[in-house]
LUMNU-169739 format. One record per residue (C-alpha): residue in one letter; x, y, z. Coordinates in steps of 0.25 Angstrom, whole numbers, padded with zeros to 4 digits, always signed. Layout:
<atoms>
AXYZ
...
</atoms>
This chain:
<atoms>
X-0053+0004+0194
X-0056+0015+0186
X-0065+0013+0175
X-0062+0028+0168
X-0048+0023+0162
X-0054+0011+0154
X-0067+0018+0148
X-0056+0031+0144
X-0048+0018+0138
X-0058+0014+0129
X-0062+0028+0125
X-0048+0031+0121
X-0046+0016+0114
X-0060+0021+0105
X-0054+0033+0102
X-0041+0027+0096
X-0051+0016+0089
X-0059+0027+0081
X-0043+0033+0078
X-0038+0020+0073
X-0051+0019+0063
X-0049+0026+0050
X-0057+0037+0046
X-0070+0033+0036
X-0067+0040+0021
X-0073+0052+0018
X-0085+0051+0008
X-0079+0055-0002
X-0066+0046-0002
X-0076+0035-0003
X-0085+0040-0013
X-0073+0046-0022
X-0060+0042-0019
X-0062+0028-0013
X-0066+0024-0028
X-0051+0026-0033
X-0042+0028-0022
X-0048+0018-0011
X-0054+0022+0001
X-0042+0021+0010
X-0035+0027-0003
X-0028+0015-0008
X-0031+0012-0020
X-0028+0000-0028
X-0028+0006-0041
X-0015+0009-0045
X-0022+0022-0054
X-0026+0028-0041
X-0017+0035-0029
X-0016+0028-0015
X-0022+0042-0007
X-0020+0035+0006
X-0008+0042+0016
X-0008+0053+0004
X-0006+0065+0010
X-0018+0076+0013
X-0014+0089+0007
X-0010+0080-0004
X-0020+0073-0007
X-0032+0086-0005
X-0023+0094-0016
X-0025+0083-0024
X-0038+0083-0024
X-0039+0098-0025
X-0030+0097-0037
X-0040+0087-0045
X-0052+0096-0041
X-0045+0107-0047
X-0039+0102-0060
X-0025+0103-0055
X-0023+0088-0055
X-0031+0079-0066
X-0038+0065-0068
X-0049+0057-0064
X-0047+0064-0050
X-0052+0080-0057
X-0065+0072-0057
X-0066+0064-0043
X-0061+0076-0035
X-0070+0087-0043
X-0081+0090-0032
X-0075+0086-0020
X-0077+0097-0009
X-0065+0102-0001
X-0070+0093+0011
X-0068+0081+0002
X-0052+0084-0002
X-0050+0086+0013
X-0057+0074+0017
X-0051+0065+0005
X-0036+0070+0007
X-0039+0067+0023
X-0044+0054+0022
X-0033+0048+0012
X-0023+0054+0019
X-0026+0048+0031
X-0026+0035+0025
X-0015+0025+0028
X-0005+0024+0014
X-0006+0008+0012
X+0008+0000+0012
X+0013-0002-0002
X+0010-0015-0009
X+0020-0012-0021
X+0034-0022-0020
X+0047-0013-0021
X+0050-0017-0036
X+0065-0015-0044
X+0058-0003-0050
X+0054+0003-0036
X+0068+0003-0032
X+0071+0012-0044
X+0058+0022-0038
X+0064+0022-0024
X+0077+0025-0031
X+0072+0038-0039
X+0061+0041-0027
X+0073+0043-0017
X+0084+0048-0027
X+0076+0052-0039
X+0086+0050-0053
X+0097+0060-0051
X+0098+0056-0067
X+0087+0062-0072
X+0084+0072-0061
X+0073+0065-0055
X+0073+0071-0040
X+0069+0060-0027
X+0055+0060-0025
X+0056+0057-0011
X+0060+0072-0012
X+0047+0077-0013
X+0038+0063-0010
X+0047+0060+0002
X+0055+0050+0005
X+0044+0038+0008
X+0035+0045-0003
X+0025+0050+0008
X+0024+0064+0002
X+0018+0075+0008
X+0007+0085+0010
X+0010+0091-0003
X+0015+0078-0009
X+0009+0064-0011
X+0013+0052-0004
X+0020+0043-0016
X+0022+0030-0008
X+0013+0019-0009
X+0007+0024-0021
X+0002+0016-0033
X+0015+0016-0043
X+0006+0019-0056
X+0000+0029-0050
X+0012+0036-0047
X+0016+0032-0061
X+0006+0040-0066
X+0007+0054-0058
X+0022+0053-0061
X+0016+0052-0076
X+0006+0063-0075
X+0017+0074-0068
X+0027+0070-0080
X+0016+0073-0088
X+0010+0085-0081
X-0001+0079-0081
X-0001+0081-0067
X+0001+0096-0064
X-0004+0099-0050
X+0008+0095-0041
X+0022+0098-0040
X+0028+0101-0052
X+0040+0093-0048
X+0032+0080-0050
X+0032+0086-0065
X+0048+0089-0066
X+0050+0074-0058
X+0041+0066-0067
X+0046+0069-0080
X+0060+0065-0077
X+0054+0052-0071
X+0054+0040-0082
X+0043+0031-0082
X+0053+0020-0076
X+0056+0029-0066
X+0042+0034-0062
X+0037+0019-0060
X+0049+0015-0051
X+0047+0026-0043
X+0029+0024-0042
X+0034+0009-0039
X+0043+0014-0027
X+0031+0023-0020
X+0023+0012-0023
X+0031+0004-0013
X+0030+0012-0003
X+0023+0014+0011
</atoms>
């Protein structure tokens, strides 16, 4: 019997053990960010964005965005003196984390949402958001994934483009969100909170 193939076994089996075993969090997710967003970034306040599965170009602009001024909020203030290792290392790390299933039921009013997400409101010239989002509302590089995201959280970036508050992405959002009514804007939160 040759002994060779078993030993070479159990080498290649450890080796897909230390692959099946999440990373540890970089030190500043868990010193910084953990706080608000969680340390798999699934947060259960509905005030703060699920980071998890969000994309990595995405989220490092962000972040950027906030150190710069181009974007406000509380977030000018936690981003302020992190080094470029740590975007790269933050934007990584949640990226690579596993969006968790939606807990949201589908509700009357998310049926309208996938409605106008799909369709938009040919009405009032609403476009589809899956035109830009995507059609499962994954996003992409330059984009944020929408599914699965806290519905008043979304509310309220819907809220802050109408208003310009929120001035550092596509200017679309701007033209989009102002046409939206508040009935509208919530169905449509309450869909992408639905999703996977």
């Amino acid at each position: 019997m040759n002994l060779r193939i078993p030993a070479t076994l159990l080498a290649l089996a450890a080796s897909f053990t230390g692959w099946a075993q999440a990373p540890a969090p970089p030190a500043v997710v868990k010193t910084k960010c953990a706080i608000c967003h969680g340390e798999q970034g699934e947060t259960a306040s509905e005030e703060f964005p699920r980071l998890a599965g969000q994309h990595e170009a995405y989220l490092a602009k962000e972040l950027r965005d906030f150190q710069s001024g181009g974007r406000g909020g509380i977030m000018v203030r936690m981003a302020r003196g992190l080094s470029a290792d740590d975007v790269a290392a933050i934007a990584r790390y949640y990226a690579a984390q596993p969006a968790a299933s939606s807990q949201a039921a589908p509700t009357e009013l998310a049926a309208v949402g996938k409605f106008i997400y799909h369709r938009g409101n040919p009405y009032s010239g609403i476009p589809a958001c899956k035109g830009c989002h995507g059609e499962a509302a994954h996003g992409s590089p330059q984009l944020p994934r929408l599914a699965g995201q806290h519905a008043t959280y979304l509310e309220r970036q819907v809220k802050e483009f109408s208003q310009r508050k929120r001035t550092n992405d596509n200017d679309v959002m701007h033209a989009v969100a102002e046409k939206l009514t508040a009935l509208e804007t919530r169905a449509v939160a309450e869909y992408l909170s639905t999703l996977p």
